[in-house]
Residue frames relative to the residue before (quaternion, step in Angstrom):
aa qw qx qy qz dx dy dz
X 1.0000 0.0000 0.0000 0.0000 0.00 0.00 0.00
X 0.5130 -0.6999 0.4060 0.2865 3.36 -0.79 0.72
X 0.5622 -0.6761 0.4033 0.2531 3.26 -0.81 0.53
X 0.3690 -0.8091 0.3724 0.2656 3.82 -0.33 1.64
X 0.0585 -0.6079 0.7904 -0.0486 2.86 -1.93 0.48
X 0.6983 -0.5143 0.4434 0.2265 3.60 -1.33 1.60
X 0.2518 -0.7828 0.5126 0.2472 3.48 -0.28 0.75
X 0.5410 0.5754 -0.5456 0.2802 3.39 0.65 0.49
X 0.7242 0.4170 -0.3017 0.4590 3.09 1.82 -0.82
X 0.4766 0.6729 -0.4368 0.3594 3.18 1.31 0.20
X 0.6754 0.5541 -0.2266 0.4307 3.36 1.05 -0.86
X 0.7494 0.2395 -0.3213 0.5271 3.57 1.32 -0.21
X 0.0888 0.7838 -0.3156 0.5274 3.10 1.16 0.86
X 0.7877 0.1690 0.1315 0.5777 3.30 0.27 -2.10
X 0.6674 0.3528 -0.4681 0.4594 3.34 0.83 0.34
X 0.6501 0.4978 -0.4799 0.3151 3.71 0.59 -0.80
X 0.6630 0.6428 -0.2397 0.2998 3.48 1.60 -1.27
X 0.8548 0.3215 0.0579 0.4033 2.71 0.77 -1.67
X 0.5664 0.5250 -0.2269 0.5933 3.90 1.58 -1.22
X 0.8276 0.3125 -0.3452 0.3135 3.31 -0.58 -1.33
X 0.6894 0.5001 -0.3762 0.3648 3.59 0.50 -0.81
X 0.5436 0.4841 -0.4414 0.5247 3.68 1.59 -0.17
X 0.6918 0.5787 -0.1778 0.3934 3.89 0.85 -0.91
X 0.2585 0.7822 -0.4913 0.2827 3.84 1.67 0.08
X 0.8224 0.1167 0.0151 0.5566 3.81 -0.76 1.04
X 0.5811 0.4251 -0.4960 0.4854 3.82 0.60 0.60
X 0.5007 -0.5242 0.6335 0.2704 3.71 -1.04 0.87
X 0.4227 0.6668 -0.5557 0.2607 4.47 -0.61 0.25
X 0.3184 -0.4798 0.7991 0.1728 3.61 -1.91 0.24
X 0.2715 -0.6044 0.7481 -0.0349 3.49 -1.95 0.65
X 0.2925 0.7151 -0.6051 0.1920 3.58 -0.52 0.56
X 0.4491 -0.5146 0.7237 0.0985 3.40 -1.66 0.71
X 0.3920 0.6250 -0.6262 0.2521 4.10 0.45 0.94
X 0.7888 0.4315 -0.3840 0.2103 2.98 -2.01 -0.65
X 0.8238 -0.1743 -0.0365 0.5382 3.98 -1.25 0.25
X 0.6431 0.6895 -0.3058 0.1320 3.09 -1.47 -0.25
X 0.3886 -0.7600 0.2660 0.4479 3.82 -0.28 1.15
X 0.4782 0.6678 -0.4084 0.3982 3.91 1.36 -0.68
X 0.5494 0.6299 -0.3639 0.4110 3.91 0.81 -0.69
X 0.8281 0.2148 -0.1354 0.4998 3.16 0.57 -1.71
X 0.6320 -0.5228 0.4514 0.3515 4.25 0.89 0.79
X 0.7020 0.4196 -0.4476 0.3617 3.72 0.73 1.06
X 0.5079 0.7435 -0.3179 0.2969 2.76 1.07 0.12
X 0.1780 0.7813 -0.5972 -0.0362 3.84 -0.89 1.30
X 0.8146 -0.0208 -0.1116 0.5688 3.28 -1.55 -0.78
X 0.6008 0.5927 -0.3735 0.3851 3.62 0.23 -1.92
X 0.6164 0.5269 -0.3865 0.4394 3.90 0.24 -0.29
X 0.6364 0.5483 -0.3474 0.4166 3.35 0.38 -1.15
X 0.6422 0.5299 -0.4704 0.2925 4.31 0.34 -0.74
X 0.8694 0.0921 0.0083 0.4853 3.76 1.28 0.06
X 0.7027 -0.3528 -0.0956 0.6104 3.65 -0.65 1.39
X 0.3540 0.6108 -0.6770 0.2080 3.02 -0.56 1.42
X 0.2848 0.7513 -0.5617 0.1973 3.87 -0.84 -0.07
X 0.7754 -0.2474 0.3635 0.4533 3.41 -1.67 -0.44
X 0.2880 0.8351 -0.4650 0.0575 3.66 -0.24 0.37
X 0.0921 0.7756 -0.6235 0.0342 4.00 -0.60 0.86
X 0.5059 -0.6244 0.5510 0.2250 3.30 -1.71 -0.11
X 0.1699 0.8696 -0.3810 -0.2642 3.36 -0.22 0.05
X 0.2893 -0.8753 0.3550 0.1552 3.78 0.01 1.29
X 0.1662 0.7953 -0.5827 0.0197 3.46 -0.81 0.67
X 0.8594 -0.3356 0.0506 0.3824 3.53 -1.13 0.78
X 0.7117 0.1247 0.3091 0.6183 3.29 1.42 -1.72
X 0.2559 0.7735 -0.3912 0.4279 3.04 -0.55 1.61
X 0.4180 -0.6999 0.5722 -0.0899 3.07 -1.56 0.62
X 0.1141 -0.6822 0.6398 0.3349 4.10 0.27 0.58
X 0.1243 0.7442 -0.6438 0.1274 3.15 -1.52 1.42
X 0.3771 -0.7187 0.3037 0.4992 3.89 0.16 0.42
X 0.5419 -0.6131 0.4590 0.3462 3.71 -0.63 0.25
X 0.3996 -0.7266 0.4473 0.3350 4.00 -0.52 0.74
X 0.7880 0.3550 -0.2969 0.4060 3.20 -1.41 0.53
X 0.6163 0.4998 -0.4995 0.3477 4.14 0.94 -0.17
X 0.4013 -0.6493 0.5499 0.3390 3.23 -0.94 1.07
X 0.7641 -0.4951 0.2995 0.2854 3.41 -2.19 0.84
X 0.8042 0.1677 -0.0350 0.5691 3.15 1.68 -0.95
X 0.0609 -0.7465 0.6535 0.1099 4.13 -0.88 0.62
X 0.8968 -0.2704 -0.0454 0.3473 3.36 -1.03 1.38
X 0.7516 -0.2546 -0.0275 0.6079 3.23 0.68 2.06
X 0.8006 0.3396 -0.1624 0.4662 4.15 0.69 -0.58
X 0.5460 -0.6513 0.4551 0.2656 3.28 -1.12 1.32
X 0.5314 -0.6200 0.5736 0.0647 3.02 -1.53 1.43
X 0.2879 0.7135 -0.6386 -0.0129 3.36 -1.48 0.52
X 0.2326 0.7862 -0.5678 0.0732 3.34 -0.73 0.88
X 0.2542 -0.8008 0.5421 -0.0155 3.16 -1.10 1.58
X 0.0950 -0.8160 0.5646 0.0796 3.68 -1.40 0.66
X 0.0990 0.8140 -0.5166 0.2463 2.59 -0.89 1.61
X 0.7519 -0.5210 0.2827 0.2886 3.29 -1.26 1.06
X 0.5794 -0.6231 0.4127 0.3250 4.07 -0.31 1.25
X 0.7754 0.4368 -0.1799 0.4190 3.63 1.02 -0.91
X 0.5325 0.5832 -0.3470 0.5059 3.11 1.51 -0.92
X 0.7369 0.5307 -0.1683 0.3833 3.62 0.71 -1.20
X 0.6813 0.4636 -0.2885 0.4876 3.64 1.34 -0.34
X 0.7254 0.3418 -0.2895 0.5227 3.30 0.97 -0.96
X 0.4249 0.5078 -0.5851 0.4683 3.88 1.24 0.21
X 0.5045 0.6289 -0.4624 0.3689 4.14 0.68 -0.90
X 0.8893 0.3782 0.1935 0.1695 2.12 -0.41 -2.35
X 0.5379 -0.6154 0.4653 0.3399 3.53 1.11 -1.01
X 0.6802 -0.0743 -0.0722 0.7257 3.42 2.00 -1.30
X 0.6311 -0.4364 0.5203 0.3749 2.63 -1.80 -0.95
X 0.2759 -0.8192 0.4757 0.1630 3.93 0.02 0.92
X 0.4695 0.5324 -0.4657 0.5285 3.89 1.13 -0.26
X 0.7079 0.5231 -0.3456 0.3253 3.52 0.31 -0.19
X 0.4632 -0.6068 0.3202 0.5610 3.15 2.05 -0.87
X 0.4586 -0.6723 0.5487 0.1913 3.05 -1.14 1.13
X 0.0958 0.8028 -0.5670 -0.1576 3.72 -1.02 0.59
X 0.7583 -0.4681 0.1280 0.4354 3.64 -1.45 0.53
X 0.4933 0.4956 -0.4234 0.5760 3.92 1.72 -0.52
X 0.5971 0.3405 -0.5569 0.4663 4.54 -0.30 -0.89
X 0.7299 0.4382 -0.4412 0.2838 4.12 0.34 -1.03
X 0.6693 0.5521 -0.2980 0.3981 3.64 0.82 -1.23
X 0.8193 0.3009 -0.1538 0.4631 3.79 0.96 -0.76
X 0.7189 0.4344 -0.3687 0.3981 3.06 1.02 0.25
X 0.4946 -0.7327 0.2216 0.4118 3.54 -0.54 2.26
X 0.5087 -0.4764 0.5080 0.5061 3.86 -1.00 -0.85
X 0.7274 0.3640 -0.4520 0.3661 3.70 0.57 0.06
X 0.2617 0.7447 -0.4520 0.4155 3.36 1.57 0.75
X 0.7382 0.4488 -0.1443 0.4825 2.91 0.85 -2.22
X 0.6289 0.4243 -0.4230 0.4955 3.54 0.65 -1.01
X 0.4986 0.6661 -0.3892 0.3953 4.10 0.29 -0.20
X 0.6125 0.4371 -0.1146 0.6486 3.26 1.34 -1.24
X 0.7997 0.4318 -0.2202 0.3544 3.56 -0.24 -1.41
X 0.7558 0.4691 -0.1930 0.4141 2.99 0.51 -1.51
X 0.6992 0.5667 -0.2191 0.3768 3.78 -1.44 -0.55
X 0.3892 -0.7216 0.5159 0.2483 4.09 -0.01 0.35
X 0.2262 -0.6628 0.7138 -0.0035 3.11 -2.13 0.75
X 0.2110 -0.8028 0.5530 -0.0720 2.84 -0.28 1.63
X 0.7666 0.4120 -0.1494 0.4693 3.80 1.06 0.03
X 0.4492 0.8244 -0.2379 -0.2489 3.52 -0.20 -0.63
X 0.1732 0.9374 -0.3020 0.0085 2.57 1.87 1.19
X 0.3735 0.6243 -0.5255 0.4411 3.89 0.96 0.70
X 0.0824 -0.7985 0.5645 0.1924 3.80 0.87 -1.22
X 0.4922 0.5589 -0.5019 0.4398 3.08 1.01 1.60
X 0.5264 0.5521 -0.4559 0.4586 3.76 1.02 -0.68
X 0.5973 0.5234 -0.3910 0.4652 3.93 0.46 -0.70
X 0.6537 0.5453 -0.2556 0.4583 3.49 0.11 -0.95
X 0.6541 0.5871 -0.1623 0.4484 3.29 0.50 -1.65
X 0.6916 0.5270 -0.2052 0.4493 3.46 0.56 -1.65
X 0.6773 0.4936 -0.2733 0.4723 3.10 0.50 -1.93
X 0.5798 0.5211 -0.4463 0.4395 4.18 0.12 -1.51
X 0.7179 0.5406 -0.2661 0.3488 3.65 0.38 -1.88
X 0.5973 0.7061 -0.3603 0.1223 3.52 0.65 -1.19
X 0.6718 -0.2320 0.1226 0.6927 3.98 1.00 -0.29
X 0.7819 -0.4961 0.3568 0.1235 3.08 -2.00 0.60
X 0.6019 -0.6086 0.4114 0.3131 3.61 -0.63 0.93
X 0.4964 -0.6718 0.2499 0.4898 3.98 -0.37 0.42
X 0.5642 0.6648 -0.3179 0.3724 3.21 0.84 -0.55
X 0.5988 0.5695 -0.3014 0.4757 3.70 1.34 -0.84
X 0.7442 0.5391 -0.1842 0.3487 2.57 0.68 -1.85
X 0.6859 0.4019 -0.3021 0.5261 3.89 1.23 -0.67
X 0.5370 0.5252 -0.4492 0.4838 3.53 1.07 -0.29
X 0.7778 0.3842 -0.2636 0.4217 3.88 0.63 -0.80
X 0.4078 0.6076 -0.3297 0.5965 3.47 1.60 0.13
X 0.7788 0.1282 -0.2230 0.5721 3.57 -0.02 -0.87
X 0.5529 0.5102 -0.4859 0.4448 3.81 0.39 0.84
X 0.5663 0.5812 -0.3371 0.4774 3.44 1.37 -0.29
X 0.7193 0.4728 -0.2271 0.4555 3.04 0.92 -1.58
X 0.2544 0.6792 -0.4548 0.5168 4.06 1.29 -0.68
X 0.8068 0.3807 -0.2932 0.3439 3.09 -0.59 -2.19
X 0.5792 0.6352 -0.1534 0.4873 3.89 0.60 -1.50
X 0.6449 0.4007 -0.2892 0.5831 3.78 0.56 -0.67
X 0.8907 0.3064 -0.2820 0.1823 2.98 -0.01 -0.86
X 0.6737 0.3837 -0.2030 0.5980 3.14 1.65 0.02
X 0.3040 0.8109 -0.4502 0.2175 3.55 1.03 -0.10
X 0.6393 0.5636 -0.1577 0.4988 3.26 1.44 -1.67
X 0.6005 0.7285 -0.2632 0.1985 3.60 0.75 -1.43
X 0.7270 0.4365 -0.2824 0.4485 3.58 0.80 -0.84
X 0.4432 0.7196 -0.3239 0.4253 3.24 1.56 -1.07
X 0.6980 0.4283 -0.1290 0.5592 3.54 0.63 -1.61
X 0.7052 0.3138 -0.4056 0.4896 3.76 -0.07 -0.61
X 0.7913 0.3222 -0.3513 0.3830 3.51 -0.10 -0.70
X 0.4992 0.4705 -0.5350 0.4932 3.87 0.89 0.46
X 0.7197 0.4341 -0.3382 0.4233 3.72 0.84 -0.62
X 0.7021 -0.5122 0.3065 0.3883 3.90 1.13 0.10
X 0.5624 0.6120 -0.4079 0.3778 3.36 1.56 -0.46
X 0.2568 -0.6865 0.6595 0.1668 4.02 -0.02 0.92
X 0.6887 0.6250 -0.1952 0.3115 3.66 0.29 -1.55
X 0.8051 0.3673 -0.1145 0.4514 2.94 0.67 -1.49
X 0.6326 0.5377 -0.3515 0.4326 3.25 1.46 -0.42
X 0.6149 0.6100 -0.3187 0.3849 3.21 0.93 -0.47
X 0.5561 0.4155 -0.3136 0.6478 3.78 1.25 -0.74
X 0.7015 0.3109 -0.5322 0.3578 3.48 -0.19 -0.20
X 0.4797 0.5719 -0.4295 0.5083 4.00 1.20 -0.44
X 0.6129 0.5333 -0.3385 0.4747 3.55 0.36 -1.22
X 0.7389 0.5036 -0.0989 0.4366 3.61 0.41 -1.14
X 0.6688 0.4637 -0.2250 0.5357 3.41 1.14 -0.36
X 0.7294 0.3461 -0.1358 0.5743 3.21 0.80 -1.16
X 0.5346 0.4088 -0.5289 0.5170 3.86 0.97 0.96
X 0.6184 0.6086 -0.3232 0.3777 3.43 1.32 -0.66
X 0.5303 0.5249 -0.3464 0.5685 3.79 1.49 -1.21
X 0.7165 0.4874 -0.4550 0.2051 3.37 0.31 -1.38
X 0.8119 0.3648 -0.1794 0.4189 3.41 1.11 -1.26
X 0.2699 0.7104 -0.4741 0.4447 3.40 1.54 0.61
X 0.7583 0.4377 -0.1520 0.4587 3.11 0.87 -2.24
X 0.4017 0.7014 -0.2925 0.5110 3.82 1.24 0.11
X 0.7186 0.4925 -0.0690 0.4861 3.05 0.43 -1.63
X 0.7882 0.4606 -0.1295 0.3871 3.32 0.88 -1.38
X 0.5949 0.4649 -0.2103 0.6211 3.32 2.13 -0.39
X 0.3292 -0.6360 0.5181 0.4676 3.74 1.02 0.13
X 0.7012 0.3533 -0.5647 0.2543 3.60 -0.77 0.26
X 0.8879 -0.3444 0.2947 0.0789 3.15 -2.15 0.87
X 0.1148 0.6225 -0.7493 -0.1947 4.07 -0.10 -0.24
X 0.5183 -0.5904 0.6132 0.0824 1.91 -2.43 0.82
X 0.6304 -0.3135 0.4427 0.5553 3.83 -1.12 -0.25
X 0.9097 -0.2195 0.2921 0.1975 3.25 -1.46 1.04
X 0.7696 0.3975 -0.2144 0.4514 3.86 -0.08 -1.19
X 0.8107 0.3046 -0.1522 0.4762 3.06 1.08 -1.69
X 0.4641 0.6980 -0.4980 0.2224 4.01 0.96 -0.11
X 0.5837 0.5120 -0.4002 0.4868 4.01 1.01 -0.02
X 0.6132 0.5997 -0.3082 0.4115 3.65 1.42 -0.80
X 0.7321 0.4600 -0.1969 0.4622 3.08 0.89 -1.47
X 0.3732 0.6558 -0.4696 0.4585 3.94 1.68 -0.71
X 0.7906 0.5507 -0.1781 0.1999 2.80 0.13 -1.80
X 0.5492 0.3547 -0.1990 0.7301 4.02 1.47 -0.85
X 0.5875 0.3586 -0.6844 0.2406 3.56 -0.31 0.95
X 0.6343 -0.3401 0.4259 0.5483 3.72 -1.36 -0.33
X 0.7509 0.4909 -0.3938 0.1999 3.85 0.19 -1.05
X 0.7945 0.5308 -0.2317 0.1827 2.78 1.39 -0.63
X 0.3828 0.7465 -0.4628 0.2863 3.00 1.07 0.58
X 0.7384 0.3151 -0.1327 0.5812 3.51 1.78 -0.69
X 0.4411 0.6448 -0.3133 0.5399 3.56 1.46 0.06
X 0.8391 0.3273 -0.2204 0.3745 3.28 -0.22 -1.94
X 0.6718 0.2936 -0.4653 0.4959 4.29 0.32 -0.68
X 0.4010 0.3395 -0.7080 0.4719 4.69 0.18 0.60
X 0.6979 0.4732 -0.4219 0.3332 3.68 -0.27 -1.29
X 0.7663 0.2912 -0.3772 0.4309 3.76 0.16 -1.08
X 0.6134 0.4676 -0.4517 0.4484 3.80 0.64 -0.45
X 0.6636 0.4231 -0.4670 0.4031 3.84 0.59 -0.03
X 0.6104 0.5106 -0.3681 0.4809 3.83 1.14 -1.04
X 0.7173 0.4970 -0.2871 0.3951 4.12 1.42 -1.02
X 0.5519 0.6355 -0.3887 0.3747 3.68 0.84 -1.20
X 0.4370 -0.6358 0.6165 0.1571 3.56 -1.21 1.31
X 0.8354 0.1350 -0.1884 0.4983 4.06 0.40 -0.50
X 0.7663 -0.4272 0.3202 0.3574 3.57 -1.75 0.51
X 0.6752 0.5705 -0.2218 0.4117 3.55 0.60 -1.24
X 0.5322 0.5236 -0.2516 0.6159 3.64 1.24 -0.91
X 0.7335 0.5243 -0.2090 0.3788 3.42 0.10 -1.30
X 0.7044 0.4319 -0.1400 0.5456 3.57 1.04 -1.15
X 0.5026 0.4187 -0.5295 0.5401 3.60 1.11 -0.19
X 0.5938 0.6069 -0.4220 0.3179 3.29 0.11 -1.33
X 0.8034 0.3064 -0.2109 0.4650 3.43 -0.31 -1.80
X 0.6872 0.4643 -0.4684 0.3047 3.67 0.51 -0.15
X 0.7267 0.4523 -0.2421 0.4569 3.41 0.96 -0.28
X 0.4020 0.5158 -0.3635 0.6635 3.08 1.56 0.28
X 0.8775 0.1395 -0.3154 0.3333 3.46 0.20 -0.12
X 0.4851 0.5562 -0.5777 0.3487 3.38 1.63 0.52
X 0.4766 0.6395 -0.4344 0.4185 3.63 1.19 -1.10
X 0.6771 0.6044 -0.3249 0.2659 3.65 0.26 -0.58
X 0.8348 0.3513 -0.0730 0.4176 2.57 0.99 -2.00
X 0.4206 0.6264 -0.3704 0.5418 3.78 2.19 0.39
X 0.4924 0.5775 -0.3458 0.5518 3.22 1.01 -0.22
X 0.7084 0.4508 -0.2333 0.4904 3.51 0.32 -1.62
X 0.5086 0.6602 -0.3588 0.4204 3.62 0.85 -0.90
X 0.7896 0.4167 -0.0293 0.4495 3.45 0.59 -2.21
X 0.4298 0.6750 -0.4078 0.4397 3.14 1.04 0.81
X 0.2933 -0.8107 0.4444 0.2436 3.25 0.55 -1.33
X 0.4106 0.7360 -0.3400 0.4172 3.27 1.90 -0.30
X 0.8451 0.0291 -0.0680 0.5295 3.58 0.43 -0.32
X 0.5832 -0.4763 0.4470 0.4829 3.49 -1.35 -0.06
X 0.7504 -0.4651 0.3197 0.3441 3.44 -1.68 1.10
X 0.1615 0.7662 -0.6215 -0.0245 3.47 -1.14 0.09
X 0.5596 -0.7072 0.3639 0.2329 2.63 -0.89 1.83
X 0.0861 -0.8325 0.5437 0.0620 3.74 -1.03 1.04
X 0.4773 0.5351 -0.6731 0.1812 3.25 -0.18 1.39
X 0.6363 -0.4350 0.3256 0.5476 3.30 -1.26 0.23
X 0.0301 -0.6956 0.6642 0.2722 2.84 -2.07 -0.25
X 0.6267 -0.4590 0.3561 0.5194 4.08 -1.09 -0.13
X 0.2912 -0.7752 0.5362 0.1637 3.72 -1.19 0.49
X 0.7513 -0.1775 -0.0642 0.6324 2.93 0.16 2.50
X 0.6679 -0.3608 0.3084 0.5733 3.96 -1.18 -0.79
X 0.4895 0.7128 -0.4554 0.2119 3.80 0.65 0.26
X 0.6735 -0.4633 0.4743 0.3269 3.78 -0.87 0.48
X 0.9437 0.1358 -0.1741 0.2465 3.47 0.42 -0.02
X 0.5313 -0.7573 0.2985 0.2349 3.64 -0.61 0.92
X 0.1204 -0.7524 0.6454 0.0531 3.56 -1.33 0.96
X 0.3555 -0.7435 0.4385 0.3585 2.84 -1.31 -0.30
X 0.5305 -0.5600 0.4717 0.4272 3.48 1.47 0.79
X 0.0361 0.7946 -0.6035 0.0561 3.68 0.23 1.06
X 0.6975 0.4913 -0.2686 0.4471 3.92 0.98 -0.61
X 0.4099 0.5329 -0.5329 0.5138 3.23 1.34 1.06
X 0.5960 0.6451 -0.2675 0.3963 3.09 0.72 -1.13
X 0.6843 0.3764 -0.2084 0.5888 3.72 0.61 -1.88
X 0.5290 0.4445 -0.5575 0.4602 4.59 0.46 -0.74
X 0.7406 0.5000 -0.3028 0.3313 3.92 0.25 -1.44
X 0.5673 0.4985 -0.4625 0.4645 3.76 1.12 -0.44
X 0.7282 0.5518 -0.2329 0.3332 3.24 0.76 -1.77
X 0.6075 0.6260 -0.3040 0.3829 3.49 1.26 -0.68
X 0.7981 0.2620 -0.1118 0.5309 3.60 1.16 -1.13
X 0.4566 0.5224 -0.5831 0.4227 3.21 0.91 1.17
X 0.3887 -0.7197 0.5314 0.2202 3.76 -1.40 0.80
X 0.6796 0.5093 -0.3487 0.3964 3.54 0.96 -0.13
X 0.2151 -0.8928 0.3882 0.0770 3.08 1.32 1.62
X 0.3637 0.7323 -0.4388 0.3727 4.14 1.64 -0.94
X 0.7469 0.4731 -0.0789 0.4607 3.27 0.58 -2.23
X 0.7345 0.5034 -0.2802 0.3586 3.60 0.42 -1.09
X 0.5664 0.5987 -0.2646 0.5007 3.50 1.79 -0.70
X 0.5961 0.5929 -0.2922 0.4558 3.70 1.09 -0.61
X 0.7647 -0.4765 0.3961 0.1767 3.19 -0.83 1.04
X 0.1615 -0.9186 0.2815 0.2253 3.78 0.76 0.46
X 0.3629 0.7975 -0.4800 0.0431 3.55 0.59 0.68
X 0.5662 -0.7179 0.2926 0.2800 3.24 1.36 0.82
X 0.8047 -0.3601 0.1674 0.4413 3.79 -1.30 0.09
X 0.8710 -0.2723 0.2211 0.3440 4.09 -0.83 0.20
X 0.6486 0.5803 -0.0687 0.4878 2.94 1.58 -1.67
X 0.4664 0.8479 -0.0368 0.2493 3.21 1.52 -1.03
X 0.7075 0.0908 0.3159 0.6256 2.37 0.77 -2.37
X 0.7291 0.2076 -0.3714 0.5361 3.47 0.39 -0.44
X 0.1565 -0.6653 0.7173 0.1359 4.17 -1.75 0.43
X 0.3786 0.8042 -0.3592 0.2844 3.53 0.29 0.94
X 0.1562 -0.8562 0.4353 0.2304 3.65 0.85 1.04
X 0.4367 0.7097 -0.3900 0.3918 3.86 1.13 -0.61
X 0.7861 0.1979 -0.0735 0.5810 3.34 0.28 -1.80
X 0.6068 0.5092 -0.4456 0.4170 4.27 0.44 -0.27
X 0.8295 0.3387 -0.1017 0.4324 3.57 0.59 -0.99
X 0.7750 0.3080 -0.0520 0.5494 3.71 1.52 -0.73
X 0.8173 0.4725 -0.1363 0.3004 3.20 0.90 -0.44
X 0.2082 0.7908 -0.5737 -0.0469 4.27 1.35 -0.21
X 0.6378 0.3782 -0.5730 0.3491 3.93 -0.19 -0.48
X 0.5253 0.6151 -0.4139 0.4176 3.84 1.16 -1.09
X 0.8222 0.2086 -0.1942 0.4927 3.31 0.21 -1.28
X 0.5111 0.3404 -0.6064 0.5052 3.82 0.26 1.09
X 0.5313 0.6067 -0.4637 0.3668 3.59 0.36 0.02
X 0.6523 0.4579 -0.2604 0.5450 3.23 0.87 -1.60
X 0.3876 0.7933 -0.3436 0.3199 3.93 1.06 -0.90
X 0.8031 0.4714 -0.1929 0.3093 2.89 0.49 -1.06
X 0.2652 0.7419 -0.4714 0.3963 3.52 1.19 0.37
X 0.7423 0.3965 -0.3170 0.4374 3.34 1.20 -1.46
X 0.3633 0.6761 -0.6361 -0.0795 3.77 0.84 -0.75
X 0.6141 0.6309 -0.4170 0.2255 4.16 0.79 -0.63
X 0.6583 -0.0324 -0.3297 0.6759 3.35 1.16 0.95
C-alpha cells in the first residue's frame, strides 16, 4: 500500500503534476471541495479503505462533470478522480444554490453547515475563474442577525431540557437520564461551535471539530465528566459548569446585553440550571430583523431537522422543508 498523504495534499499534488500541464490556456479554478473526510482536515490512513484517493474538481464557466483526458487511473499508489464541471453546476450541487447570485436569509437558514463546510472548507489550488475566492469568502459565517437567531435557538434547545435529567434521575430512570446528558452536551458542544463562528460537521466529525475550538480546553473535560460520572449529583456539577463556562463566553462577545451566568434552582426543584431562555430572549432582543426575531426560534435546518438523508444528501429536500421560513 502506498504510503499516506492527506488528501488534500494529495490532490494538489495531482494537480500541479498531472492537471495543470493538461489545462495550459484554459480559463478554470482547481479545488479539493465538496463531501468527504480529507475536505474537512481529518482524514488518515483509516480513510483510505473507501472512496478515498487523489481527488480535485476542475471548474470552468460551462460544463458537464466529465473525467478530464489523459489522468492516469492512479497518482502515487491512489486512485485518481477528477471531474469537470461547470462553477454553477457544482455550487448548487453543494449548496442547493448558486451564491454569486447572492446569498439570501432562506439559501442561509436551509442550507445544512456541512454544505457550507463543503464549500468553505478543503483548499483551492487554482483560481483562475476568480470566483471560488469570493464565493468562499461571502460563505465564510453568518450575517449578525443569523448568527443571533441560531444562538438563541441553541439556547431554546438547552432550556428545554436543561431541567430533564434532574427529574428523570429523581424518578429512577438511570437510562433515561443519561441520554438526556448525552443530548445536552451535543447541544453545548454545537452551541460552543456556534459561539466560535465555525461550522459543525456531520456527526463522526462533531467531537473533532469540539475539540480545535478555544473552549475546549475548559468546556470539553465538564462535558466528558457529565457523559462519564456514574451518579446524578456528579453529573449536575458537571453539566452546570459546562454551561456557565459557556454562557461567559457568550457574555465576552458583546452580541447581546450581559446576562448574569450563574446557575440557579429550577422552580422549588432539587436541581440547577442555568435559565438558558435568558440567554436565547438576549439573542432575540439585539437582533434588528425583528420579521425573523418574531418567528418561533428553531433556528437554521441543522437545528431542527436530525436526518443524515436530507442534511447530507438532500438540498432541494431541505429547501422544501425551508419553507416554513417563506415569512422573511
Amino acid at each position: 500500500m502506498a504510503a499516506f498523504v492527506p488528501g488534500i495534499e494529495l490532490g494538489r499534488a495531482l494537480y500541479a503534476e498531472v492537471v495543470a500541464p493538461r489545462l495550459v490556456g484554459v480559463r478554470h479554478s482547481a479545488a479539493r471541495l465538496g463531501l468527504g473526510s480529507d475536505v474537512l482536515g481529518y482524514d488518515t490512513p483509516r480513510s483510505t479503505d473507501h472512496d478515498w484517493g487523489a481527488r480535485l474538481a476542475v471548474l470552468v464557466d460551462h460544463g458537464e462533470p466529465h473525467p478530464l483526458a489523459g489522468v492516469p487511473a492512479e497518482f502515487r499508489g491512489w486512485p485518481t478522480e477528477v471531474v469537470v464541471v461547470g462553477i454553477g453546476t457544482f455550487l448548487a450541487g453543494q449548496l442547493g444554490f448558486d451564491p454569486r447570485g447572492g446569498i439570501t436569509i432562506g439559501d442561509w437558514l436551509v442550507t445544512p453547515q456541512q454544505s457550507l463546510l463543503s464549500v468553505t472548507a478543503g483548499a483551492v489550488y487554482h483560481d483562475g475563474l476568480g470566483e471560488l475566492g469570493p464565493v468562499r469568502q461571502a460563505l465564510a459565517w453568518y450575517p449578525r442577525d443569523l448568527w443571533l437567531w441560531q444562538l438563541a435557538a441553541q439556547w431554546r434547545r438547552i432550556a428545554q431540557e436543561e431541567h430533564f435529567p434532574g427529574r428523570a434521575a429523581e424518578a429512577g430512570d438511570r437510562l433515561g437520564c443519561g441520554v438526556l446528558v448525552a443530548r445536552l452536551v451535543r447541544d453545548v458542544m454545537r452551541l460552543c461551535l456556534l459561539l466560535e463562528r465555525r461550522y459543525a460537521p456531520y456527526s463522526k466529525w462533531l467531537g473533532t471539530a469540539f475539540g480545535r475550538l478555544e473552549s475546549a480546553s475548559s468546556v470539553g473535560p465538564l462535558l466528558t465528566r457529565a457523559l462519564t460520572a456514574t451518579d446524578w449529583p456528579a453529573r449536575q456539577r458537571a453539566l452546570v459548569a459546562a454551561y456557565q463556562q459557556v454562557a461567559i463566553r457568550h457574555n465576552q462577545l458583546g452580541l447581546t446585553q450581559p446576562v448574569d451566568p450563574s446557575p440557579r434552582p429550577f422552580h422549588d426543584r432539587p436541581y440547577l440550571v442555568v435559565d438558558a431562555d435568558r440567554f436565547a430572549d438576549a439573542c432575540l432582543a439585539a437582533m434588528t430583523n425583528r420579521t425573523l426575531a418574531s418567528l418561533p426560534p428553531i433556528g437554521a435546518i441543522d437545528q431542527f431537522v436530525d436526518s443524515t438523508d436530507v442534511l447530507g444528501f438532500r438540498p432541494a429536500l431541505c429547501r422544501q422543508i425551508g419553507r416554513v421560513f417563506d415569512a422573511v
